[in-house]
N, C-alpha and C positions, 0 to 999 in steps of 0.2 A: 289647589295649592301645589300639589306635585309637578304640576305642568310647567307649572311657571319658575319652578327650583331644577328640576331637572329636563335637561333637552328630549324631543323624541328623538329616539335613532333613527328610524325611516326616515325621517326626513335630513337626514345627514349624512354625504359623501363620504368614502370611506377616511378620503383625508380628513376630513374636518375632524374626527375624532382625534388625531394626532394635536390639530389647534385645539381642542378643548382639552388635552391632557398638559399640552403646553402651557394654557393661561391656567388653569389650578395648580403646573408644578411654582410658574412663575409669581401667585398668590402669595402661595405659601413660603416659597425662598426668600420673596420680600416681607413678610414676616418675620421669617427668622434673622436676617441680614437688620433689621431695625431694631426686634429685641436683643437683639449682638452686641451693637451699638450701644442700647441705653445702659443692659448690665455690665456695660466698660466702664461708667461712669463712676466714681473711687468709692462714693457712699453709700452705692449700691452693689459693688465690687466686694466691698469689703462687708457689707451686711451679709451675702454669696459667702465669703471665703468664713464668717464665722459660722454657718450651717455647716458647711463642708469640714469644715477641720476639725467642728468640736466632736466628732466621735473618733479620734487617734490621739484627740491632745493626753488625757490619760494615759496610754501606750508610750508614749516618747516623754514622760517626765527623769527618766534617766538619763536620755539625752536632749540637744536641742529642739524646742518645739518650734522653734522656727525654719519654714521651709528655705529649700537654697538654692537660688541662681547661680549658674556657672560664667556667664554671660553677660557684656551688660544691653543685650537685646532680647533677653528671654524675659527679662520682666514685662514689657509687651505683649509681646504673643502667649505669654501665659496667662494674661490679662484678657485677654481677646479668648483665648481657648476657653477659660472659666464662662465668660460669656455663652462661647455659642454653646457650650455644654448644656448652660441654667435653659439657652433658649429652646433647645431640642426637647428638654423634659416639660416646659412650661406649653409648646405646641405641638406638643402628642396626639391632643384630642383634636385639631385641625387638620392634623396630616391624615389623621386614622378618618374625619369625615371626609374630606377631601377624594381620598381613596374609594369611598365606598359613593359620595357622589358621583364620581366619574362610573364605577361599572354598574349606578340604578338605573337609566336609560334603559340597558337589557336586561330590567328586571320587570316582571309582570308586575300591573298596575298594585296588587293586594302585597307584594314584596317590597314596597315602595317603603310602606307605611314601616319595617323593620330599622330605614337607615339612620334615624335620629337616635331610637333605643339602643342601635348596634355602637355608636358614637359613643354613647352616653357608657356602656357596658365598658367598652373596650377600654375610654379613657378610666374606668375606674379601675381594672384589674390592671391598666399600666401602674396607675399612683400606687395600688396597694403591693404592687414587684417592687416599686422603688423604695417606698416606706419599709416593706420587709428589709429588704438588704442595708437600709439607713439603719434601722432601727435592730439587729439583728444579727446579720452578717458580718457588715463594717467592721462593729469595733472587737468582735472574737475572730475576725480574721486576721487583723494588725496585732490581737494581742499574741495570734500563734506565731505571726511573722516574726515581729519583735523578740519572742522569747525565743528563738533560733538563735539568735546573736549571743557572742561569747566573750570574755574579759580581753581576747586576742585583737576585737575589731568596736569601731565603733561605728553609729547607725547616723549618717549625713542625710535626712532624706531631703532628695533633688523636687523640684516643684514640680517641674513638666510629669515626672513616672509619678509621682504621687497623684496627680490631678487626673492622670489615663487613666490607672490602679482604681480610684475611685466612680468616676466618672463611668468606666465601660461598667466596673459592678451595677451601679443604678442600672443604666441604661441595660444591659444584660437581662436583670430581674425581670427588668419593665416590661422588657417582650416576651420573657420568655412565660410571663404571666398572661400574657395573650393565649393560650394554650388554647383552654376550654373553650373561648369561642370560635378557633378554628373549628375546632372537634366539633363544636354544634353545628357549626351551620356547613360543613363539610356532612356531617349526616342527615340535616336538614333537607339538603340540595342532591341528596343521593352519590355525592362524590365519591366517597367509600360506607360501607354500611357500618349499624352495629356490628353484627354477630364477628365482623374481622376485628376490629378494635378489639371488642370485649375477651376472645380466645386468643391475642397475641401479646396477650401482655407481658408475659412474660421477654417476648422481643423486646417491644416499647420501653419495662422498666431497663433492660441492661442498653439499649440507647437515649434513656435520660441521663445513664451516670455518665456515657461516651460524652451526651452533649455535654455535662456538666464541668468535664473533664477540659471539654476543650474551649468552651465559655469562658470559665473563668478569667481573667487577665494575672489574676496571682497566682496561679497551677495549686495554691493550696490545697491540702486534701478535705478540710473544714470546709470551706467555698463550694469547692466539687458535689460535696455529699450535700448539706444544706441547699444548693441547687437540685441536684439530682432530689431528693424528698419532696420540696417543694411542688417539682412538677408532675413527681406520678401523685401527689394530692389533686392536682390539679389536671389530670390525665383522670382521675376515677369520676372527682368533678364534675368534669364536661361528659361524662360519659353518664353518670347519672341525670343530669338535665334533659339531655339529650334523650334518655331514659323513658321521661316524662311529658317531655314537650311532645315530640313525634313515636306515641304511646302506639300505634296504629301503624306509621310507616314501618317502625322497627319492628314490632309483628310481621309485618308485608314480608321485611326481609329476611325474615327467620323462616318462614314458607318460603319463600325463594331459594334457599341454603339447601332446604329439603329438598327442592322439586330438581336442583341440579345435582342433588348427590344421587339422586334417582338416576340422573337422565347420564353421567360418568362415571358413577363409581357402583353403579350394579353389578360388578363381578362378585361371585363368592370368593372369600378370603377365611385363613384360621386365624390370621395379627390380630391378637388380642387389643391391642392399641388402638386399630381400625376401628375393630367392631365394638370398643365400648364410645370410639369416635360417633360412628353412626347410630349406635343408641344413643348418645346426647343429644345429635340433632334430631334426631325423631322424635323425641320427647319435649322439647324447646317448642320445635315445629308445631307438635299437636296443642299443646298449652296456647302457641299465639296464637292458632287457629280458633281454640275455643273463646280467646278472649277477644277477636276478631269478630265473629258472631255476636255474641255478648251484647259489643258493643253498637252494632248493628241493629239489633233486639230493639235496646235501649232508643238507639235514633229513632226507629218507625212505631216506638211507642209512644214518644214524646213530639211525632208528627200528627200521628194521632189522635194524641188530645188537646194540640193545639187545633187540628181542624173540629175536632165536635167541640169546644168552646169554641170558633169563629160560626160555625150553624148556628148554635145554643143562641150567640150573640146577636146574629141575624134573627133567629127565629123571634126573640124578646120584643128586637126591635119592630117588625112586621106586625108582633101582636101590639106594642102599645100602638102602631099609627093607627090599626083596628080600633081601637078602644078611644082613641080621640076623637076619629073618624064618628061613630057610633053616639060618643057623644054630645058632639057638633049638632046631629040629628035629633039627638033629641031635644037637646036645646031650642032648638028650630018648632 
């Protein structure tokens, strides 16, 4: 089935992969450019603008709840923007396989079998960034914005900034909810290990709140921090799965950690900070070595006695052809 879904690469010019990235971007463009289209259409426009707007209508009952063209060509392309907005979050999960059909070619045959579930993963932690921020963000971000305004000014809000405002939040969350499965399969594939993840977190959380900071489209500081939290959940997340899944490779690399602090950082030092550094990794070290073994143990005991039941099995079967055999004979 794989064969016939994804190309082999040997057998493809180095251009040819250029045309094959070309007709999956052109795929998917003509997807989007059609769902564009249909959600231009007023009843389905405006079914769109009632999901969209009903988490700030509350917010603006002091003022106009209706949005404002300045223009009389902005109600078009803000018709059309609403559009390709709906279309980007509606084929997430096409882009995200697409993506990952194009680099299974050079993935070994047993890696193959990953790019459906990776689809299927991805497009769900996209909806559930977008749902968070709908359901969550949206309407306590407009309600902090809103209450900023003062008896001196009143609140016009323009179509095009509102439709950005909202639109980049979703789509913001969406990805930034891809997280974890960077992280996994980034430690799946060896790209970076555990033990760096897990000991820099402290980096990691102070550039979730940078990204969060500069994500945002509203600069709000509610936005900011509700992203930034979001992601180190979803940073510890991917780091527990990860955890679990590659139970063994993450072992690997915790003796890896050790065998090169051996091989660079063998000088004697008094830095207390070092040296309770390098008791942590020894200690790490030896534990996944032990559990490294372990589980080792466990394989060649359960190979085992899978081969004395395939004997056992044999052996039954030998003796009934015996006993049939025998009493063929006597029968006779």
């Amino acid at each position: 089935m794989a064969a016939k879904v994804f190309s082999d690469p040997k057998s493809l010019p180095f251009f040819a992969h250029f045309t094959e990235l070309r007709k999956r971007l052109t795929q998917y463009i003509a997807v989007l450019v059609l769902l564009s289209f249909i959600f231009y259409i007023r009843p389905i426009y405006e079914f769109i603008m009632g999901i969209l707007f009903n988490p700030i209508i509350p917010h603006l009952a002091d003022y106009q709840t209706q949005l404002m063209f300045t223009g009389p060509f902005e109600a078009m392309t803000f018709r059309f923007s609403v559009g390709v907005y709906a279309a980007l979050l509606v084929t997430s999960p096409l882009f995200v396989y697409h993506l990952f059909a194009f680099f299974a070619p050079a993935m070994k045959e047993r890696e193959r079998k990953w790019v459906f579930p990776v689809t299927f993963a991805a497009a769900g932690l996209f909806i559930l960034g977008v749902l968070f921020a709908y359901f969550a963000v949206v309407p306590m971000a407009f309600e902090w914005l809103v209450s900023q305004n003062t008896d001196y000014t009143v609140i016009m809000p323009r179509a095009q900034e509102w439709l950005s405002g909202v639109g980049m939040l979703l789509l913001g969350f969406g990805i930034s909810f891809e997280l974890p499965l960077v992280m996994f399969f980034m430690i799946g594939l060896g790209v970076i290990s555990y033990p760096v993840l897990r000991e820099s977190w402290r980096v990691a959380y102070v550039a979730m709140f940078a990204v969060g900071a500069i994500v945002t489209p509203d600069k709000s500081p509610f936005t900011m921090v509700a992203l930034a939290i979001a992601l180190i959940v979803l940073y510890e997340g991917g780091l527990l799965a990860a955890r679990f899944a590659f139970a063994n490779r993450v072992d690997e690399q915790y003796v890896d950690l050790y065998e090169d602090m051996l091989m660079y950082d063998d000088e004697p030092t008094d830095d207390k900070e070092e040296l309770a550094k390098r008791k942590k990794i020894t200690k790490q070290a030896m534990a996944a070595k032990k559990r490294i073994e372990q589980r080792e143990a466990r394989r060649k005991q359960e190979s085992d006695e899978g081969d004395a039941a395939t004997e056992g099995a044999s052996s039954n079967n030998a003796a009934d052809v015996l006993g049939d055999a025998s009493s063929d004979r006597t029968d006779i």
